[in-house]
N, C-alpha and C positions, 0 to 999 in steps of 0.2 A: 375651491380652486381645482382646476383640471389642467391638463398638460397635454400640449397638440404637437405632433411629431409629425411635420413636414417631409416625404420620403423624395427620394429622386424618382423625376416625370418619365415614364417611361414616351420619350419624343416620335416615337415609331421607325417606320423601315428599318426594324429590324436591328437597330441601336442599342445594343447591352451595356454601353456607358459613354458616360461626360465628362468631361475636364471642367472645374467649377473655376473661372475668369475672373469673377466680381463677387464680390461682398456687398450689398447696402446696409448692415447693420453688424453691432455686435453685441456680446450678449450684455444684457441689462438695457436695451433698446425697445423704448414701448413700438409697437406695432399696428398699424391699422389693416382693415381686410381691407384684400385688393393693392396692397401698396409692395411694389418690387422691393425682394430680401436677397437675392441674387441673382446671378446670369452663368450659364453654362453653355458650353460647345462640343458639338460636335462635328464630324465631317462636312458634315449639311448646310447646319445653322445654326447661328445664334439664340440660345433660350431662354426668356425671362421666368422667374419662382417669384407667384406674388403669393400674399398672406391671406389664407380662404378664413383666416380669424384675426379677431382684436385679442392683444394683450401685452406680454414680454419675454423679447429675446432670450432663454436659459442656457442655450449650449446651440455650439456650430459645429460638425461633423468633418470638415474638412478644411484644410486651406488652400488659398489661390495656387493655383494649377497642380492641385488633386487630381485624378481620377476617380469617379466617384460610379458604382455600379447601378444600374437601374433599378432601382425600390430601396434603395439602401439608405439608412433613414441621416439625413442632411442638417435639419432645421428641431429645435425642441422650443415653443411658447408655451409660458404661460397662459392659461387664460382664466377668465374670472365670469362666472353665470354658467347660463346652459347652452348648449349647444349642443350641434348634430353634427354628425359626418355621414356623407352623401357619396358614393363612385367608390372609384377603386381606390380606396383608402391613398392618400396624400398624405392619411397620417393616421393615427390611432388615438383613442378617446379617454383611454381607461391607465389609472396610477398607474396599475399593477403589470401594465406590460411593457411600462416606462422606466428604464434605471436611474437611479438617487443620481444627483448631482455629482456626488463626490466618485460615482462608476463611469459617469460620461468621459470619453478621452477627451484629453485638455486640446487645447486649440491656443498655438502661440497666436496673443492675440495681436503683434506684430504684424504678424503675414493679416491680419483682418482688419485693422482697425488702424486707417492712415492717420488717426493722432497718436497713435500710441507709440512713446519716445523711449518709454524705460517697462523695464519688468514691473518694476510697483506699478505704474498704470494700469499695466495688462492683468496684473495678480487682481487687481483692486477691481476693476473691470470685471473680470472675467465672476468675482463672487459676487457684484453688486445684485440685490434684489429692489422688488418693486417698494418704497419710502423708505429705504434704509439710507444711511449717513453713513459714506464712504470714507475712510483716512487712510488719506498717502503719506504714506514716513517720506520725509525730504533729509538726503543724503548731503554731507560736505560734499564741495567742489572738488576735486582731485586738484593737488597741487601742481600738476604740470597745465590746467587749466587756469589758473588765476597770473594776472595780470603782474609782472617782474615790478619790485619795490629798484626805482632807479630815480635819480633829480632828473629834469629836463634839459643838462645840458650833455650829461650822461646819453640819455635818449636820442640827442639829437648828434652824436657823436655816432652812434651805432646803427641809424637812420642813414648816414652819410656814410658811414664804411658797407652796407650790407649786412649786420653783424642782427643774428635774431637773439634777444635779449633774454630768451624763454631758454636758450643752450649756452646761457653764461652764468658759473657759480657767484653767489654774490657773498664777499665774508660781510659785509657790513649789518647792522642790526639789524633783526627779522631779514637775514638775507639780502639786507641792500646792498647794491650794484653802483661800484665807484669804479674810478678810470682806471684806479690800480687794477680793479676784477679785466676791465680791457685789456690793460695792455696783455696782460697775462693771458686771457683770450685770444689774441695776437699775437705772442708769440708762439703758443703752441701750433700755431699753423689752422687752429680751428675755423676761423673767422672766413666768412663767404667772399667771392671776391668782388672786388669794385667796379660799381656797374653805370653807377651815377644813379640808381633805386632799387630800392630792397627787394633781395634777393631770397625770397624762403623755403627753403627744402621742404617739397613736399611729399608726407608717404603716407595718406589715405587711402584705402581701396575702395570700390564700392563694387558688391557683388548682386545681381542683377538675374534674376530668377524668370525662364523665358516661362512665358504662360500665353494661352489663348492664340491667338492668329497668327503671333509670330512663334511660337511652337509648332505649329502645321505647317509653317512656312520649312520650316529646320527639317521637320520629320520628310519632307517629302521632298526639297534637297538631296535627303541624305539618302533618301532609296532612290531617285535618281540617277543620283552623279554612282551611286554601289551595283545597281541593276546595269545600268545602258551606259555599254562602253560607246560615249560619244565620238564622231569626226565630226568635226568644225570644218566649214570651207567656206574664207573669206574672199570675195569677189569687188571690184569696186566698180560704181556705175557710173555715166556722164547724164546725170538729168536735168543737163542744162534746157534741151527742150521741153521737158517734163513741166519743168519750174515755169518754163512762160507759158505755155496751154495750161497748167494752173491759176496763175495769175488772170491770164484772161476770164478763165470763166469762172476764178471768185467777183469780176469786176464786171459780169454780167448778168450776177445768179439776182433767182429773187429774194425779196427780203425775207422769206422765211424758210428760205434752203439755210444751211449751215456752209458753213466755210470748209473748205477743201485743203485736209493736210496733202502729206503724201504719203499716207496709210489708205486712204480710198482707192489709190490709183495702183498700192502694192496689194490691196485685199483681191481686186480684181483682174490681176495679173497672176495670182495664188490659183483665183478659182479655177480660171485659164491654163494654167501649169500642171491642175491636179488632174483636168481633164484628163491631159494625156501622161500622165504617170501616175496613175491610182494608185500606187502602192505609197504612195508621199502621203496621202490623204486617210491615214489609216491608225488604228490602236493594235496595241501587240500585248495581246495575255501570256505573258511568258513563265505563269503559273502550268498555264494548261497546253500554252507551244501553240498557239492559234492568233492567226492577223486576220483583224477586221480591219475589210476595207468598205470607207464608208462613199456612196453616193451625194449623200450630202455635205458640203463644207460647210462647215461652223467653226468661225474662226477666232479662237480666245485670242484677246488682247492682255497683255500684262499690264497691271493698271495701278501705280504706287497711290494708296490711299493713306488714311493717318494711322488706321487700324494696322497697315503691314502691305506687301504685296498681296493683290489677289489676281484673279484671270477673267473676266467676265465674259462671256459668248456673242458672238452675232451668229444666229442661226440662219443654214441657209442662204448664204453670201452670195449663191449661184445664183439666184433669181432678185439681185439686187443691181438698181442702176449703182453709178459711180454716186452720187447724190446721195443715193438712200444707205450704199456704205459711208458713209459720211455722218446721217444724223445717227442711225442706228447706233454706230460705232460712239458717237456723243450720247447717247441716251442711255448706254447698259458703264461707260465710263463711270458716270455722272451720278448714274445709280449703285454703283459698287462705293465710291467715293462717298456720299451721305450714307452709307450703311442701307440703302433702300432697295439693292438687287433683291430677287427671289431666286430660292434656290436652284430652280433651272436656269436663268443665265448665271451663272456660276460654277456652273458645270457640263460636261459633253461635249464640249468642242475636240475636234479631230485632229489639229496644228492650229502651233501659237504662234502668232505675233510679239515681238519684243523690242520696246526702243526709248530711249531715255530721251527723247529731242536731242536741243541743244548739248547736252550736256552726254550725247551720245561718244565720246572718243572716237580713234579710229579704226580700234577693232575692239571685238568682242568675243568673248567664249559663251555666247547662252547654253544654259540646261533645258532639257528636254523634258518639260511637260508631261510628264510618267501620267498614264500609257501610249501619248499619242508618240511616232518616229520620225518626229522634226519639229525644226521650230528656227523661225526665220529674225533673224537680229537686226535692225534697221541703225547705223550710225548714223551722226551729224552729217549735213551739206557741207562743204568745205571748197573753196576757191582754188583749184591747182593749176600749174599750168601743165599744159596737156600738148604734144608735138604730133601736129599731123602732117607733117611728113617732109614741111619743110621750114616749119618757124614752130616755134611754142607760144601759143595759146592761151587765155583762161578762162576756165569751165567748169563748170559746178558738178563735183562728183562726189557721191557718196559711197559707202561700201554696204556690202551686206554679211555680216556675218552669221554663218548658221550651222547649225548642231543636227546630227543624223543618226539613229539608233543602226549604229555597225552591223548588228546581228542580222537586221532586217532590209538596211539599204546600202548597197553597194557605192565607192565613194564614186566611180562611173555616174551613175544613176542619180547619185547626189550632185555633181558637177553639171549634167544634164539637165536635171532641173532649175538649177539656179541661170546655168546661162539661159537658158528660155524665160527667166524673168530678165533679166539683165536685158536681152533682147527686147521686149516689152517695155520697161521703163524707158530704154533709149530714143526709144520709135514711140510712144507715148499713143498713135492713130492707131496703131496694133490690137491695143487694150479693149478699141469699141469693134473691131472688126470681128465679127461671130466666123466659126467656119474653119 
C-alpha cells in the first residue's frame, strides 16, 4: 500500500491561491483516475482536481470555502500496486514524507459530506478504511423531539385553539396531556392566539457560509461601494418611439437575426456617447493614481445566472451593427448562464450595463464595476402620462439610472453624458446617423 497526496494546481497567471467550492468525495470514498475530487476558484476561473490514481479517499485538507495556497497538499489516497508519479508532483509517492492519519488535521466532515447529519457519521466517516465495518452508536431521541402523549380529542382541541402541544406540561401518566393540562395552559396566558390554524412559533436559524461565486460577488461589492465614492443620476426617458421602430424591425428581421431588446439600441447609443466623452469610457487604478482611457468599448452586461451575478463582455461594440449587439449580447449571456463563458469574456470590459427587465423598479442605485467609472442602470418601461403642453398624454418612459466614480467624473460631465443618451433613445434615427 502507498499513499498519493494530491497538492493544489498551481492554475497559472500568476495565481498563489484558491478558494476550494466543491467536494465530490469524502474520506473513505473509493476513487477512480480521472474522476473529479474537487473544484476551486479563482479570480479567473473555475478549476476541476481529478484523480491522476485509483484507490481511497484518507483525509481532505480543507473545507468549502477555504483558501487553499498553491502546492499545499489538499487530497491524501490510498493506493494499492505500483505506480508512478510524472510533472510537477500533484502529489508525492513515498510513506515517509506522508503524516499518520492520526497527524492530518481533521476536516468537519459536515462542511464536506452533504449526508452527513450528525458527528457519529462524520467521526465514523472520517476513520472508515478500505473493507472495514463501520458502527454508528444511535442516540435517544431528545425529548423535546418526540411526539406529546395526548387522546385525540385533546389534539383536536389544541388544533383548534392554536396551542403547540410540544409547550404544554402533561401531569397525566408518561406525561399525558388532558384538558385539565389546557386549561391551565390557558390560563397562564401561554396559549397562541386564534387564528382558525395552527399557529407555531418558530426559532430555527440557519447559518449559511458564502463560498465560491457568491463570495466574489461580496468581496467586490465591498471594495466597490469602500473605494469609489459613487453619484447616482437618475434620468427618465420617453421611448415611446423607440419602442415602435423596435417592434417594427423585430417584424421584419430575418429568421436568424435575434430579437431586439432595448439593450441593443442603449449599447449603441453608449458607444455613440463614449465617442465624445472618453473619459466615461475608461478604468481608474487608484492604487497607482492613473485613468485609462480605453479606445475600445467593451461593454459588460450584468447577467443573473444560477451560479450568482457575473458581467460577461461584448468586445468592441464600436464596430458592431444594432443586430450584431443584439446576438453578441445573447451569445456571451447565454454562455455565462450554462457556465460555458471563457475567461476573457468575463472580463475587460470598460462600463457596464445593468438591468433587471421587467422587474427593473423605478430607480435604482447600481455599483460601479471596480475599476471601470460608470455603469449605466436600465429600469422597466412603464405607461405615464406625460403633458405636452396642453393635455396629458401616455407614453412609455423609462428611467435610467446610473452610478459615476466622483473622484474621476464630474457630476456636470455625468449629467452630460446621460442626456446625450436620453437624446438618442428619444430620437431613436440618431443612433444610425455616424458623424
Amino acid at each position: 500500500m502507498a499513499e498519493f497526496i494530491i497538492k493544489m494546481p498551481d492554475v497559472g497567471e500568476g495565481v498563489a491561491e484558491a478558494e476550494l467550492v466543491e467536494w465530490h468525495v469524502k474520506p473513505g470514498d473509493p476513487v477512480r483516475e480521472d474522476m473529479v475530487l474537487a473544484a476551486v476558484m479563482t479570480d479567473k476561473a473555475t478549476v476541476e482536481i481529478p484523480s491522476p490514481v485509483n484507490g481511497v479517499v484518507r483525509w481532505l485538507g480543507a473545507a468549502i470555502g477555504d483558501t487553499v495556497a498553491v502546492k499545499a497538499p489538499l487530497i491524501r489516497i490510498e493506493v494499492v500496486g505500483d505506480w508512478e508519479v510524472t510533472g510537477d508532483a500533484v502529489g508525492t509517492g513515498t510513506n515517509a514524507s506522508v503524516p499518520a492519519v492520526d497527524e492530518a488535521p481533521p476536516v468537519d466532515a459536515g462542511e464536506n459530506d452533504p449526508g452527513a447529519g450528525t458527528p457519529e457519521r462524520g467521526a465514523a466517516t472520517q476513520g472508515k478504511s478500505a473493507g472495514q465495518t463501520v458502527s454508528v452508536a444511535l442516540h435517544a431521541t431528545p425529548s423535546a423531539m418526540l411526539k406529546p402523549l395526548a387522546s385525540p380529542a385533546v389534539r383536536l382541541r389544541a388544533l383548534e385553539s392554536g396551542i403547540d402541544l410540544r409547550q404544554v406540561e402533561g401531569t397525566g401518566p408518561a406525561g399525558r396531556i388532558s384538558h385539565d393540562d389546557l386549561d391551565q395552559f390557558v390560563a397562564r396566558g401561554a396559549a397562541l392566539p386564534q387564528s382558525g390554524k395552527t399557529l407555531i412559533r418558530k426559532t430555527g436559524v440557519e447559518e449559511i457560509k458564502i463560498t465560491g461565486l457568491r463570495r466574489r460577488i461580496a468581496e467586490k461589492m465591498a471594495r466597490a461601494t469602500a473605494r469609489i465614492p459613487h453619484i447616482t443620476y437618475v434620468e427618465e426617458i420617453d421611448v415611446t418611439d423607440l419602442e415602435v421602430l423596435r417592434e417594427r424591425l423585430n417584424g421584419n428581421r430575418a429568421p436568424d437575426q435575434t430579437k431586439l431588446t432595448v439593450l441593443p439600441f442603449l449599447m449603441r447609443a453608449l458607444v455613440r456617447a463614449c465617442s465624445e466623452q472618453p473619459g466615461i469610457n475608461a478604468t481608474f487604478n487608484d492604487d497607482a493614481g492613473i485613468i485609462t482611457r480605453h479606445a475600445g468599448v467593451h461593454i459588460g452586461v450584468a447577467t443573473q445566472t444560477p451560479a450568482g451575478l457575473t458581467v460577461p463582455v461584448v468586445r468592441h461594440a464600436e464596430v458592431l451593427s444594432i443586430w450584431d449587439c443584439a446576438a453578441e449580447l445573447m451569445r456571451v449571456a447565454e454562455a455565462a448562464r450554462s457556465g460555458a463563458a471563457l475567461r476573457e469574456e468575463l472580463s475587460g470590459s470598460t462600463i457596464t450595463i445593468t438591468s433587471l427587465g421587467a422587474l427593473g423598479g423605478i430607480a435604482t442605485t447600481p455599483i460601479i464595476n471596480h475599476p471601470e467609472v460608470a455603469i449605466i442602470g436600465v429600469n422597466k418601461i412603464m405607461i405615464r402620462p406625460v403633458w405636452d403642453g396642453s393635455q396629458f398624454i401616455a407614453r412609455k418612459m423609462m428611467n435610467l439610472s446610473s452610478s459615476f466614480d466622483h473622484r474621476v467624473i464630474d457630476g456636470f460631465d455625468a449629467a452630460t453624458f446621460i442626456q446625450r443618451i436620453k437624446t438618442m433613445m428619444e430620437t431613436p434615427a440618431l443612433i444610425f446617423i455616424e458623424g
